[in-house]
FIGU-759741 format. One record per residue: residue in one letter; z, y, x of N, C-alpha, C in turn. Coordinates in pm, 1 decimal. Each point is the difference from the previous one (the first is absolute). Example, Ala and Ser with C-alpha at 12.3 -4.5 7.8 and 13.67 -1.06 7.14 Angstrom:
REM FIGU-759741
+-----+----------+----------+----------+----------+----------+----------+----------+----------+----------+
: res :     n.c3 :     n.c2 :     n.c1 :    ca.c3 :    ca.c2 :    ca.c1 :     c.c3 :     c.c2 :     c.c1 :
+-----+----------+----------+----------+----------+----------+----------+----------+----------+----------+
:   A :    780.0 :   -569.0 :   1319.0 :      0.0 :    119.0 :    -89.0 :      0.0 :    120.0 :     90.0 :
:   S :    -72.0 :    105.0 :    -35.0 :      6.0 :    119.0 :     82.0 :     73.0 :    109.0 :    -77.0 :
+-----+----------+----------+----------+----------+----------+----------+----------+----------+----------+
***
This chain:
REM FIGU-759741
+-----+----------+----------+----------+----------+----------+----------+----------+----------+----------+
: res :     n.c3 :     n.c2 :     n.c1 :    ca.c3 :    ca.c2 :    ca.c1 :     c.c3 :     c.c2 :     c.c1 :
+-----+----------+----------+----------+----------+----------+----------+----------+----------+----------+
:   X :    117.6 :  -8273.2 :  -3051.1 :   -117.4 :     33.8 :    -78.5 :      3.4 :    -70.4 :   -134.9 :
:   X :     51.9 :   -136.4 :     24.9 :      0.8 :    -76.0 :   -146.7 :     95.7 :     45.2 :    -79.0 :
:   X :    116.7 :     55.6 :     59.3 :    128.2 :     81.3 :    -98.5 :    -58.3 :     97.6 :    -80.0 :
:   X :   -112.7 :    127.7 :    110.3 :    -15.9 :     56.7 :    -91.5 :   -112.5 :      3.3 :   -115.4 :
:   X :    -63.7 :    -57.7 :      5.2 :   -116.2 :    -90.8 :    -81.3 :     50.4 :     -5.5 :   -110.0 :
:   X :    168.0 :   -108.0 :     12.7 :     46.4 :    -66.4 :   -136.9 :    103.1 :    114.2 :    -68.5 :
:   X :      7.5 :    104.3 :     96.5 :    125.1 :    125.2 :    -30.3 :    -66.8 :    117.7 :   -104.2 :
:   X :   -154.6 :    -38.3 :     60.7 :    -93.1 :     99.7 :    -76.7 :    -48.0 :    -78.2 :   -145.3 :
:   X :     -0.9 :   -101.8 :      3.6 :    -78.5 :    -89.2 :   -109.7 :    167.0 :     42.2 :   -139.3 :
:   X :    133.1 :    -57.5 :     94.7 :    103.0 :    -18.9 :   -120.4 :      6.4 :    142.6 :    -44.2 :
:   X :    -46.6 :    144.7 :     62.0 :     26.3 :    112.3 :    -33.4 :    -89.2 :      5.1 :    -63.4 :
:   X :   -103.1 :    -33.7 :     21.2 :   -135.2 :     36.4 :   -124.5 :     55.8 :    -50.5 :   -155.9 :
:   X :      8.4 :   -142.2 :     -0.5 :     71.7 :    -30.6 :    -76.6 :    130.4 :     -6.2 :    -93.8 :
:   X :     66.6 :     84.7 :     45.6 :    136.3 :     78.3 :    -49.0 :    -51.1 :    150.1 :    -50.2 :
:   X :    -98.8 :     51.6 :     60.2 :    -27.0 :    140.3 :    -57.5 :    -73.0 :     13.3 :   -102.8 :
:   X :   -105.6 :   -105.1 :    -19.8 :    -66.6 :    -82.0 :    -93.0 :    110.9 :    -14.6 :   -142.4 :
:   X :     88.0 :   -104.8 :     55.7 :     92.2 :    -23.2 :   -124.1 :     53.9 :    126.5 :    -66.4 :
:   X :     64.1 :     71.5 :    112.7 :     87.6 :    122.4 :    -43.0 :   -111.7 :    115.1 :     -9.3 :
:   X :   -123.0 :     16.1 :    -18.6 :   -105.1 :     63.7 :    -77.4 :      7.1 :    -16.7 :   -129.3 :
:   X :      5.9 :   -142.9 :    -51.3 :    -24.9 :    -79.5 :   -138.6 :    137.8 :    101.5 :    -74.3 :
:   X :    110.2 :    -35.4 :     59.0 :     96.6 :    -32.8 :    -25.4 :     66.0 :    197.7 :    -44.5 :
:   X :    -81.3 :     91.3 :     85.6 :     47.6 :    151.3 :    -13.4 :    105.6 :     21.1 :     93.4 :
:   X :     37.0 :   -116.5 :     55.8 :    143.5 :      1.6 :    101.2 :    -87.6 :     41.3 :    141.0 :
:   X :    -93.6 :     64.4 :     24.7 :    -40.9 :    -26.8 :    161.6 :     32.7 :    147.7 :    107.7 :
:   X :     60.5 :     88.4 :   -122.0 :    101.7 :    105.7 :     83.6 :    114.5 :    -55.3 :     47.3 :
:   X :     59.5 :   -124.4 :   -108.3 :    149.4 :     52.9 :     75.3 :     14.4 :   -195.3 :     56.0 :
:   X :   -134.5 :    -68.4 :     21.5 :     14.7 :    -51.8 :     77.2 :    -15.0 :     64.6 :    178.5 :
:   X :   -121.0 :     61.9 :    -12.4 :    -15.3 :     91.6 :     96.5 :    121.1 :     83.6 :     97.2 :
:   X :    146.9 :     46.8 :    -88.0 :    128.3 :     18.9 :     26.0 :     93.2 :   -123.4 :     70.9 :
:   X :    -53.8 :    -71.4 :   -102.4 :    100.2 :   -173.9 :     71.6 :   -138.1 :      8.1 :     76.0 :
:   X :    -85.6 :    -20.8 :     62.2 :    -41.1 :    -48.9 :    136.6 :     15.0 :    124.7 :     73.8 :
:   X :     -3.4 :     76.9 :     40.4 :     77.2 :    161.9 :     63.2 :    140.7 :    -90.4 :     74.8 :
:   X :     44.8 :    -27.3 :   -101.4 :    163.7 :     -6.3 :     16.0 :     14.1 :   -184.1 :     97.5 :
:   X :    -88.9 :    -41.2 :    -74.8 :     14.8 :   -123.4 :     81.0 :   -103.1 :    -14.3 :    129.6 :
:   X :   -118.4 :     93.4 :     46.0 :    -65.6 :     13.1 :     89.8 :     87.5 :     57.5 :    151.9 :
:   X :     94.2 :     90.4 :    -81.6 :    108.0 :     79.0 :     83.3 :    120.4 :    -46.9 :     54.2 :
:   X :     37.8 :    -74.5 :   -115.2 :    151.9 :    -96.0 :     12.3 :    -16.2 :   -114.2 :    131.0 :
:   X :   -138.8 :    -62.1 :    -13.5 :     -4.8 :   -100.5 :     48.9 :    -35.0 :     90.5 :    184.0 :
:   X :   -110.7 :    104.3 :    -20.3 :    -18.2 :     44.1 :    171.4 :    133.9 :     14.0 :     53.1 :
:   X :    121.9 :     70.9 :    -73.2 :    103.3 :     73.5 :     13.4 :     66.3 :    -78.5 :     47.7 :
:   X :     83.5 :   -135.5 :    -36.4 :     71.6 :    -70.8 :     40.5 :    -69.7 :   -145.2 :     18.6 :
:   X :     50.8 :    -12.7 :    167.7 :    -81.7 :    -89.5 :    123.6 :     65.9 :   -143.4 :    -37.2 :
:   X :    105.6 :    -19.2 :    -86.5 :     63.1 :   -116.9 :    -57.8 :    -30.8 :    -90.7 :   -122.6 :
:   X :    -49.3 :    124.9 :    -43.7 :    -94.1 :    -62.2 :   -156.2 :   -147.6 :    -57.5 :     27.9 :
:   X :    -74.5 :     61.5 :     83.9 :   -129.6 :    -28.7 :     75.3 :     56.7 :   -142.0 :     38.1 :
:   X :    127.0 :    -20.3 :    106.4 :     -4.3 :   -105.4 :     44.8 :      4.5 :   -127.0 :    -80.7 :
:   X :     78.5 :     12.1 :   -102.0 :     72.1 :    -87.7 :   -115.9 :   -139.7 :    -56.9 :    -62.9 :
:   X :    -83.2 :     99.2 :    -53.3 :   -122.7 :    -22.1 :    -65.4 :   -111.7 :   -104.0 :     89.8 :
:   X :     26.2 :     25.1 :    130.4 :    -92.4 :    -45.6 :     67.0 :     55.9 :    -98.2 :     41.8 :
:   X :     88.3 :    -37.7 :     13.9 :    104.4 :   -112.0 :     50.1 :    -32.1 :   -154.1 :    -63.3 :
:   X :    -79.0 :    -57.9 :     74.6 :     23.8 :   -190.7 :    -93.7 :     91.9 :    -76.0 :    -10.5 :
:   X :    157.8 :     68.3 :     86.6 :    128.2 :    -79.8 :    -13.2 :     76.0 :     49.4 :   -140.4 :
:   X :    -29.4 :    119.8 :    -73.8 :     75.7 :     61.7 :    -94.9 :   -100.6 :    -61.1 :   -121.0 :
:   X :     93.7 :    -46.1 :   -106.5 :    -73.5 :   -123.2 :   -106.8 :    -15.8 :    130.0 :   -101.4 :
:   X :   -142.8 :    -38.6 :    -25.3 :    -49.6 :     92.9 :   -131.6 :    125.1 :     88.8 :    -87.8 :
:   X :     53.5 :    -72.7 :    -69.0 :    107.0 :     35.8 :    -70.3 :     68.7 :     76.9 :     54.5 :
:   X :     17.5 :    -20.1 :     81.9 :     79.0 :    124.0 :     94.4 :    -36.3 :    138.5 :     33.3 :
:   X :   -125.6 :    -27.5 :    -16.6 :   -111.5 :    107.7 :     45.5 :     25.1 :     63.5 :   -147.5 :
:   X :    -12.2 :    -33.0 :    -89.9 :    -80.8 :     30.9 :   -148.5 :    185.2 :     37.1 :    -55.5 :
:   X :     63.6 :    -56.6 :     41.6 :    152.8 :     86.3 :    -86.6 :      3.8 :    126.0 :    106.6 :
:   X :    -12.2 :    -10.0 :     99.6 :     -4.3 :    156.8 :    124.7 :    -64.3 :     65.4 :    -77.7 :
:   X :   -173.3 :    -28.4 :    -17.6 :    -75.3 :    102.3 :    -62.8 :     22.0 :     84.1 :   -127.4 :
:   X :     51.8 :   -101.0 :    -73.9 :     43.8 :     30.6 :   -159.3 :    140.4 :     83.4 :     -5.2 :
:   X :    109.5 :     -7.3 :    119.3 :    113.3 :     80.1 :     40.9 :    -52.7 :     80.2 :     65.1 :
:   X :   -108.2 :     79.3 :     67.1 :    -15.1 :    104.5 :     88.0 :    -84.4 :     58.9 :   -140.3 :
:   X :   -112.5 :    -32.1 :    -86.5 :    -53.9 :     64.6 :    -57.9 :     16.2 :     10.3 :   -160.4 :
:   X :    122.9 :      5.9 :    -50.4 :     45.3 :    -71.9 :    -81.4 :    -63.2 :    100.9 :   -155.1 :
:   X :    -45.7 :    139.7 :     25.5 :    -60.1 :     73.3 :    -99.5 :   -134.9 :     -2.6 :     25.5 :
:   X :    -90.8 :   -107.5 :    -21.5 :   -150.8 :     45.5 :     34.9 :    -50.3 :    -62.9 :   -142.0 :
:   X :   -148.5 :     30.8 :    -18.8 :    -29.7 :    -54.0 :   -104.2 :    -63.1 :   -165.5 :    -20.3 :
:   X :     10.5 :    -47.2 :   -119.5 :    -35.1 :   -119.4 :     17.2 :   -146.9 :    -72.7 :     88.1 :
:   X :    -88.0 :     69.3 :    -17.0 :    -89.4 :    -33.5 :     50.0 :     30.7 :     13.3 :    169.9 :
:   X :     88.4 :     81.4 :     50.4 :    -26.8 :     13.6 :    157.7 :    159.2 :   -125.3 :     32.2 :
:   X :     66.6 :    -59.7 :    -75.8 :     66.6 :    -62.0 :      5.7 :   -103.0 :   -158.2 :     -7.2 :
:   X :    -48.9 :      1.9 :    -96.6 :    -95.9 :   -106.4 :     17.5 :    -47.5 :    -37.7 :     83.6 :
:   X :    -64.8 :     75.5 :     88.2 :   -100.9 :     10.7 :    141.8 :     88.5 :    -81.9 :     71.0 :
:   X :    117.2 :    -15.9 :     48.6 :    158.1 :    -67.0 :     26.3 :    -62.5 :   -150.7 :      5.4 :
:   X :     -5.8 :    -16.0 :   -149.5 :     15.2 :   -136.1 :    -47.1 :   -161.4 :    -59.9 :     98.9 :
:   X :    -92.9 :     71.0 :    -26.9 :   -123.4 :    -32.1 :     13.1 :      4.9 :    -41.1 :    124.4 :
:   X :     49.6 :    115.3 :    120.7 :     -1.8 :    -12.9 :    104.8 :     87.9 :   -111.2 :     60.6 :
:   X :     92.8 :      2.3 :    -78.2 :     74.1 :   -230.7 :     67.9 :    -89.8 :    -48.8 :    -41.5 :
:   X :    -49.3 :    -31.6 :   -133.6 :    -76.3 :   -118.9 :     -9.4 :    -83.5 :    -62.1 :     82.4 :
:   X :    -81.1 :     94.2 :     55.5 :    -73.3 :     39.5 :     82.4 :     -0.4 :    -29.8 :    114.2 :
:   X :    121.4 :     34.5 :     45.6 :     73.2 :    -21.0 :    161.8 :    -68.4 :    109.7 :     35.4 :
:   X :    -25.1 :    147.9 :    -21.5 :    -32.5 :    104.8 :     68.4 :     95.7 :    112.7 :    -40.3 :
:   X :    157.7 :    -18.3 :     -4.1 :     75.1 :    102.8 :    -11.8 :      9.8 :     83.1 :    115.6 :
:   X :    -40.9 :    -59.1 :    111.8 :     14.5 :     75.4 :    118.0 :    -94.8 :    154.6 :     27.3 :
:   X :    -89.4 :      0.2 :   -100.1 :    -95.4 :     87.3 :      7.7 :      2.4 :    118.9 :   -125.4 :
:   X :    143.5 :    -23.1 :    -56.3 :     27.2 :     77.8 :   -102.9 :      0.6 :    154.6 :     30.0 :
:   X :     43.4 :     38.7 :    118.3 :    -36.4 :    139.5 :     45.5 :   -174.3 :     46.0 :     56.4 :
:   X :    -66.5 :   -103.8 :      3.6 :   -122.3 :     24.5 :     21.6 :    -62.6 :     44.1 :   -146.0 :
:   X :     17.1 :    -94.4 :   -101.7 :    -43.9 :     -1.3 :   -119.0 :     29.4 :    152.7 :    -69.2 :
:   X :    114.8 :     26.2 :    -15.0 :     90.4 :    106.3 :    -26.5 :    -82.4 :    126.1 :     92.1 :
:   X :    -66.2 :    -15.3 :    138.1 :     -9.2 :     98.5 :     17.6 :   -164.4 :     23.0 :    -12.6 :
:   X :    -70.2 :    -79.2 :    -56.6 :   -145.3 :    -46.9 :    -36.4 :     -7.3 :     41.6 :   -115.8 :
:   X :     75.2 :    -21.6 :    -72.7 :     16.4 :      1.8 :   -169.3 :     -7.8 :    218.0 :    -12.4 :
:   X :     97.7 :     44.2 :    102.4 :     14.6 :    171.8 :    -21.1 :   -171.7 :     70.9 :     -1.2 :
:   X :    -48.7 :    -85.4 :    151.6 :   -132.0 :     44.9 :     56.8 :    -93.3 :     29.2 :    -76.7 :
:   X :    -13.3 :   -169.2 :   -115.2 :   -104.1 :      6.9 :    -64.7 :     61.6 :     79.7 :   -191.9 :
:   X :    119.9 :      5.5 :     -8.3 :     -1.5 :     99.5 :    -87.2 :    -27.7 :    144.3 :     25.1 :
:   X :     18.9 :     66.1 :     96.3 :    -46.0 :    142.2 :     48.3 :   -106.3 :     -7.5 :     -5.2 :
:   X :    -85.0 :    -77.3 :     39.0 :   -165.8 :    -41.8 :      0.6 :    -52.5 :     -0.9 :   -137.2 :
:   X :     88.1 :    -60.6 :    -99.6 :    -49.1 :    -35.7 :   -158.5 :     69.9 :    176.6 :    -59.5 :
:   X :     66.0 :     72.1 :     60.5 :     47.5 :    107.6 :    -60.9 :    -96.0 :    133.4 :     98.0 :
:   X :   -106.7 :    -76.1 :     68.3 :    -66.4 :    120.9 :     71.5 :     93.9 :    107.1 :    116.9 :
:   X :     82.7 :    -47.7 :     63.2 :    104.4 :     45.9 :     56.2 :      2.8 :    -60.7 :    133.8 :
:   X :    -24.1 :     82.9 :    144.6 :     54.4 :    -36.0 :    116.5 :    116.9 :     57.4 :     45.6 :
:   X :     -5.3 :    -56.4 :     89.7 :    179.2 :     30.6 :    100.7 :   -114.3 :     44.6 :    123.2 :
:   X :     54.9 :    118.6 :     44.4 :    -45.3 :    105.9 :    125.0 :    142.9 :    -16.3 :     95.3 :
:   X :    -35.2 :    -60.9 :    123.2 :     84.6 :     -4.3 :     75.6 :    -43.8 :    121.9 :    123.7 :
:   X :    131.1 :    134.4 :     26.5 :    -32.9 :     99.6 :     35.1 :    132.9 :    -50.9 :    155.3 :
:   X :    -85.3 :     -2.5 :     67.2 :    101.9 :     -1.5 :    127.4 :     31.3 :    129.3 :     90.5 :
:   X :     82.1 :     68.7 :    -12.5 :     48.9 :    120.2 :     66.9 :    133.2 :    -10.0 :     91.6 :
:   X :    -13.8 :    101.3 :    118.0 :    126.5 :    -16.4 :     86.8 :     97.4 :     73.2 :    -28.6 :
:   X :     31.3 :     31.9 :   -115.2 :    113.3 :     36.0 :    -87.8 :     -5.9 :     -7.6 :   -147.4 :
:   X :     65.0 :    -13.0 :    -24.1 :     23.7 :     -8.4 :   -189.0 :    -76.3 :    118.3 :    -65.9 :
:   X :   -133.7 :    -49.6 :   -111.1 :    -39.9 :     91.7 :    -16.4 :      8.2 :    112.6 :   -100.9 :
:   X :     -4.3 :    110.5 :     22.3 :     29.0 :    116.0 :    -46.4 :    -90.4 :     48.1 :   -153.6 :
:   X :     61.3 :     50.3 :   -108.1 :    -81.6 :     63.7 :    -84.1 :   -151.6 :     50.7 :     15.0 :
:   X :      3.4 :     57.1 :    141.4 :   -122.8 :     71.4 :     29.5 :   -120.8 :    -73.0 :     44.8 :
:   X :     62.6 :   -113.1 :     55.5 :   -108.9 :   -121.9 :    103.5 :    -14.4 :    -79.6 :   -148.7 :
:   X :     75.2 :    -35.6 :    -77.7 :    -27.7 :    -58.9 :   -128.4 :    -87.5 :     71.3 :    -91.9 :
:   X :    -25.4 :    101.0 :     11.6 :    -90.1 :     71.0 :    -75.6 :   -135.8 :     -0.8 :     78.0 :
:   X :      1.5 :     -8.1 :    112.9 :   -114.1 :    -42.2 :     48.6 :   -119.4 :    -80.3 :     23.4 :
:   X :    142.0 :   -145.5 :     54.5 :    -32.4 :    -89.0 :    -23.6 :    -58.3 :    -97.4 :   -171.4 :
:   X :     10.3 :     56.3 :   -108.0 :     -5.5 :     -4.3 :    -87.2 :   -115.7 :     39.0 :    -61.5 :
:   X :    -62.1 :    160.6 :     88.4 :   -146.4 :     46.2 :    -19.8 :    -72.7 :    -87.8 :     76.3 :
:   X :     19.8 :    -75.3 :    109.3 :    -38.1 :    -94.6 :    114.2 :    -82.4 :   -105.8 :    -87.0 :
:   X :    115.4 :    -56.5 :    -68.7 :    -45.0 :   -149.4 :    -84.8 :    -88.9 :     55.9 :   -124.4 :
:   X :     34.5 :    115.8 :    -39.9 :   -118.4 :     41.9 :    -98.7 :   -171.1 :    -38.5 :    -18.9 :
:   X :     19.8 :     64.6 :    127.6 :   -173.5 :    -66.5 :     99.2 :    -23.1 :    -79.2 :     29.2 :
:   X :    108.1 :    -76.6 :     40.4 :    -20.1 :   -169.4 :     49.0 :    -25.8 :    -89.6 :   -160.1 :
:   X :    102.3 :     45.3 :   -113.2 :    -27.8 :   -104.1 :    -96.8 :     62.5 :     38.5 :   -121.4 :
:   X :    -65.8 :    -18.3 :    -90.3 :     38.6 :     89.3 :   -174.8 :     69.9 :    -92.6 :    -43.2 :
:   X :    117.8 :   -153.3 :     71.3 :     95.8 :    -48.4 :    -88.3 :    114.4 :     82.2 :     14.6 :
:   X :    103.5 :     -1.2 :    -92.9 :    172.0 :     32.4 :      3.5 :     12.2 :   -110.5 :    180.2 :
:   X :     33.9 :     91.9 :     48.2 :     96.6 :    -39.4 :    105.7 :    138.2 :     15.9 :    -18.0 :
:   X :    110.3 :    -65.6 :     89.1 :    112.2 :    -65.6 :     -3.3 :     53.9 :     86.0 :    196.3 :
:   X :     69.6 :     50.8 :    -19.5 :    -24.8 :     45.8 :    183.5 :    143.3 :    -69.9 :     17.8 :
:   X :    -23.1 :    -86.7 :    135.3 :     81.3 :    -82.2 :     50.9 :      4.9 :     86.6 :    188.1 :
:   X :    122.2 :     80.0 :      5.5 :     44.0 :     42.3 :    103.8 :     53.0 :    -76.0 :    127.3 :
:   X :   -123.6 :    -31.9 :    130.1 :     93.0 :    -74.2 :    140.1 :      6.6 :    118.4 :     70.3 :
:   X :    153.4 :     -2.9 :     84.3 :     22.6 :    105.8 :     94.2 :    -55.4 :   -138.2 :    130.1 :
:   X :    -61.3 :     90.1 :     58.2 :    -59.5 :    -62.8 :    123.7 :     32.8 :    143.3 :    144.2 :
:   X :     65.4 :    -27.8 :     88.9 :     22.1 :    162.2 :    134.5 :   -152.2 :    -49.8 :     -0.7 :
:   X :    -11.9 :    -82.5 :     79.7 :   -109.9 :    -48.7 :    121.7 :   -137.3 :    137.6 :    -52.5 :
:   X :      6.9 :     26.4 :   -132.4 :   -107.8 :     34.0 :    -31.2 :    -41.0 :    181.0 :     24.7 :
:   X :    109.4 :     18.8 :     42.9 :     64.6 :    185.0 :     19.1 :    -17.6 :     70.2 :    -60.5 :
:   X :    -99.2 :     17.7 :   -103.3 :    -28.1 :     94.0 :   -120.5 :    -70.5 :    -34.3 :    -92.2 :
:   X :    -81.0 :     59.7 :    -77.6 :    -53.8 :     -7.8 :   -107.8 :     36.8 :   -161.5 :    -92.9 :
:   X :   -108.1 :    -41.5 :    -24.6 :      5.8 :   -108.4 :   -101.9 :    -98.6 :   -118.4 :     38.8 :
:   X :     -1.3 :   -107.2 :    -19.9 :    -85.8 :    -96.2 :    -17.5 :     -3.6 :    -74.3 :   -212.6 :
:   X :   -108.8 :     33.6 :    -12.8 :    -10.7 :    -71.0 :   -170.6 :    -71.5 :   -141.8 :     25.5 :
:   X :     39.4 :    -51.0 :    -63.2 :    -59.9 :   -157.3 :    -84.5 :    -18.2 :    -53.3 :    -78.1 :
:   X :   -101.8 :     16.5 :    -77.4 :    -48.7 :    -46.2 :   -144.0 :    -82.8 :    -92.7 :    -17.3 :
:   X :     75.8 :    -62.1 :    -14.2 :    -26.1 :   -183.8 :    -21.3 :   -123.0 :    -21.1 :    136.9 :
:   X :   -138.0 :     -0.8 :     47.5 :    -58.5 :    -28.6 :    111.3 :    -45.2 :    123.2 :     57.3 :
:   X :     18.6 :    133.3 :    -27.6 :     -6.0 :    111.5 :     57.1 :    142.8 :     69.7 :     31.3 :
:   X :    -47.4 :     82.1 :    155.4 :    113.5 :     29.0 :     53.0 :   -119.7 :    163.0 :     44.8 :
:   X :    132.3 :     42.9 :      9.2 :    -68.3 :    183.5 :     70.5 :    160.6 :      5.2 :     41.6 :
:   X :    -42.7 :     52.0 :    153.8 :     98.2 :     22.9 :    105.2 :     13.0 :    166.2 :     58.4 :
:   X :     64.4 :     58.9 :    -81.2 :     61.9 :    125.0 :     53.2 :     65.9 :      6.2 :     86.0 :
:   X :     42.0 :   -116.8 :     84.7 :    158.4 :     15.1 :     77.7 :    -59.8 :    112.4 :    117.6 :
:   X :    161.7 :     65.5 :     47.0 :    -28.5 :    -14.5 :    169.6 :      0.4 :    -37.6 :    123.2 :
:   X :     17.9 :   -109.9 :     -0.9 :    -24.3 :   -105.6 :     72.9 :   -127.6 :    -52.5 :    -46.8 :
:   X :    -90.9 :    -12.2 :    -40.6 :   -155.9 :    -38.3 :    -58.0 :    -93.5 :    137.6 :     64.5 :
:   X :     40.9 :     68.4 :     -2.0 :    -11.4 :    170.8 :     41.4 :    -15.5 :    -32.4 :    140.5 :
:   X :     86.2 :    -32.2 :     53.9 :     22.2 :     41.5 :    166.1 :    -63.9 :   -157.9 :     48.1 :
:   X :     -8.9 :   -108.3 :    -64.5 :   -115.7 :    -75.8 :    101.4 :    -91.8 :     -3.3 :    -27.4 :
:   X :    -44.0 :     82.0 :   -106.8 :   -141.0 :     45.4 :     -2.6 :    -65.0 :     93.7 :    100.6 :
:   X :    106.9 :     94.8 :     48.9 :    -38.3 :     93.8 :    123.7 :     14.1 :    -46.3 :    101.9 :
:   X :     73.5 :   -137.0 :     28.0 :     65.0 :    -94.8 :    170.6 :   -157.8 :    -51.3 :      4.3 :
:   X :    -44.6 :    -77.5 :   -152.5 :   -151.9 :    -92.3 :     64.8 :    -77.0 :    117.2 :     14.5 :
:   X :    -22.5 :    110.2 :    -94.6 :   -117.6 :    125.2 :     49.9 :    -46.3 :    -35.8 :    129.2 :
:   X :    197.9 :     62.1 :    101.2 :      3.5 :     57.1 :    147.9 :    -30.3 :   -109.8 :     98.5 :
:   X :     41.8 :   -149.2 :    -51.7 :    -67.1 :    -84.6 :     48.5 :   -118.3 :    -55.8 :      3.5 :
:   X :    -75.3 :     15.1 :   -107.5 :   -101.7 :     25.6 :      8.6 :   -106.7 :     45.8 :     51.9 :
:   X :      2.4 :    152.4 :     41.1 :    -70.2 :    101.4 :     95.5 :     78.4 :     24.9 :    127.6 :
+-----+----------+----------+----------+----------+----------+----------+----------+----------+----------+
***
């Protein structure tokens, strides 16, 4: 809870800077890239989080894995040793995206379907969120079987459940029911 407290505070503060600064698109790119890099590989997480691997070590890795980013998201680097909270650099990074989509009026719609979804369910789903909410959405595709058809949406604390599987234990409690 305290990680993400201080993950949300250093992202406020970096989006802040890179507001001032006109850089807060293509910091937004370097935290993408470093929000991803770091989920992606289970060795870099470890290294970062690691109290036997000496700062420096940490901070030439980082500066060799991300070696085109801009100054300001290179900074965040420095901030975060000083600090002793490099370990939370993928938290920050992925705090920092949240609340720029938020400052750009923009959610991420997470659409869970039991197959990859199709032109046609995307056009749907798309009139779906219309009604739910007048920002630019972002549609983020999970293949889920368990769910057997249709769709489940999620927009940011609202969810509407098309599936079929949502379908059919709605008719199991009915029959149990009566």
């Amino acid at each position: 809870m305290a990680g993400t407290r201080a993950a949300i505070r250093y992202a406020k503060a970096v989006l802040s800077l890179a507001n001032d600064q006109n850089a807060a698109d293509a910091v937004n790119n370097d935290m993408k890239l470093i929000a991803t890099t770091i989920a992606e590989n289970e060795e870099l997480g470890q290294v970062l989080k690691s109290a036997v691997v000496k700062s420096d070590v940490k901070k030439a890795a980082l500066t060799e894995i991300f070696k085109n980013i801009n100054g300001i998201s290179s900074e965040l680097f420095n901030v975060l040793m000083s600090n002793k909270r490099i370990d939370i650099l993928g938290d920050v990074a992925s705090k920092y995206n949240v609340l720029f989509d938020e400052l750009k009026g923009k959610e991420v719609a997470q659409v869970t379907t039991a197959i990859p979804m199709t032109n046609d369910l995307e056009i749907k789903v798309l009139a779906k969120i219309k009604e739910l909410t007048n920002k630019a959405v972002e549609l983020e595709n999970i293949v889920d079987e368990n769910i057997l058809g249709g769709f489940i949406l999620r927009i940011g604390d609202k969810q509407y459940n098309a599936s079929v599987s949502n379908k059919l234990n709605k008719l199991k409690r009915e029959f149990t029911l009566n």
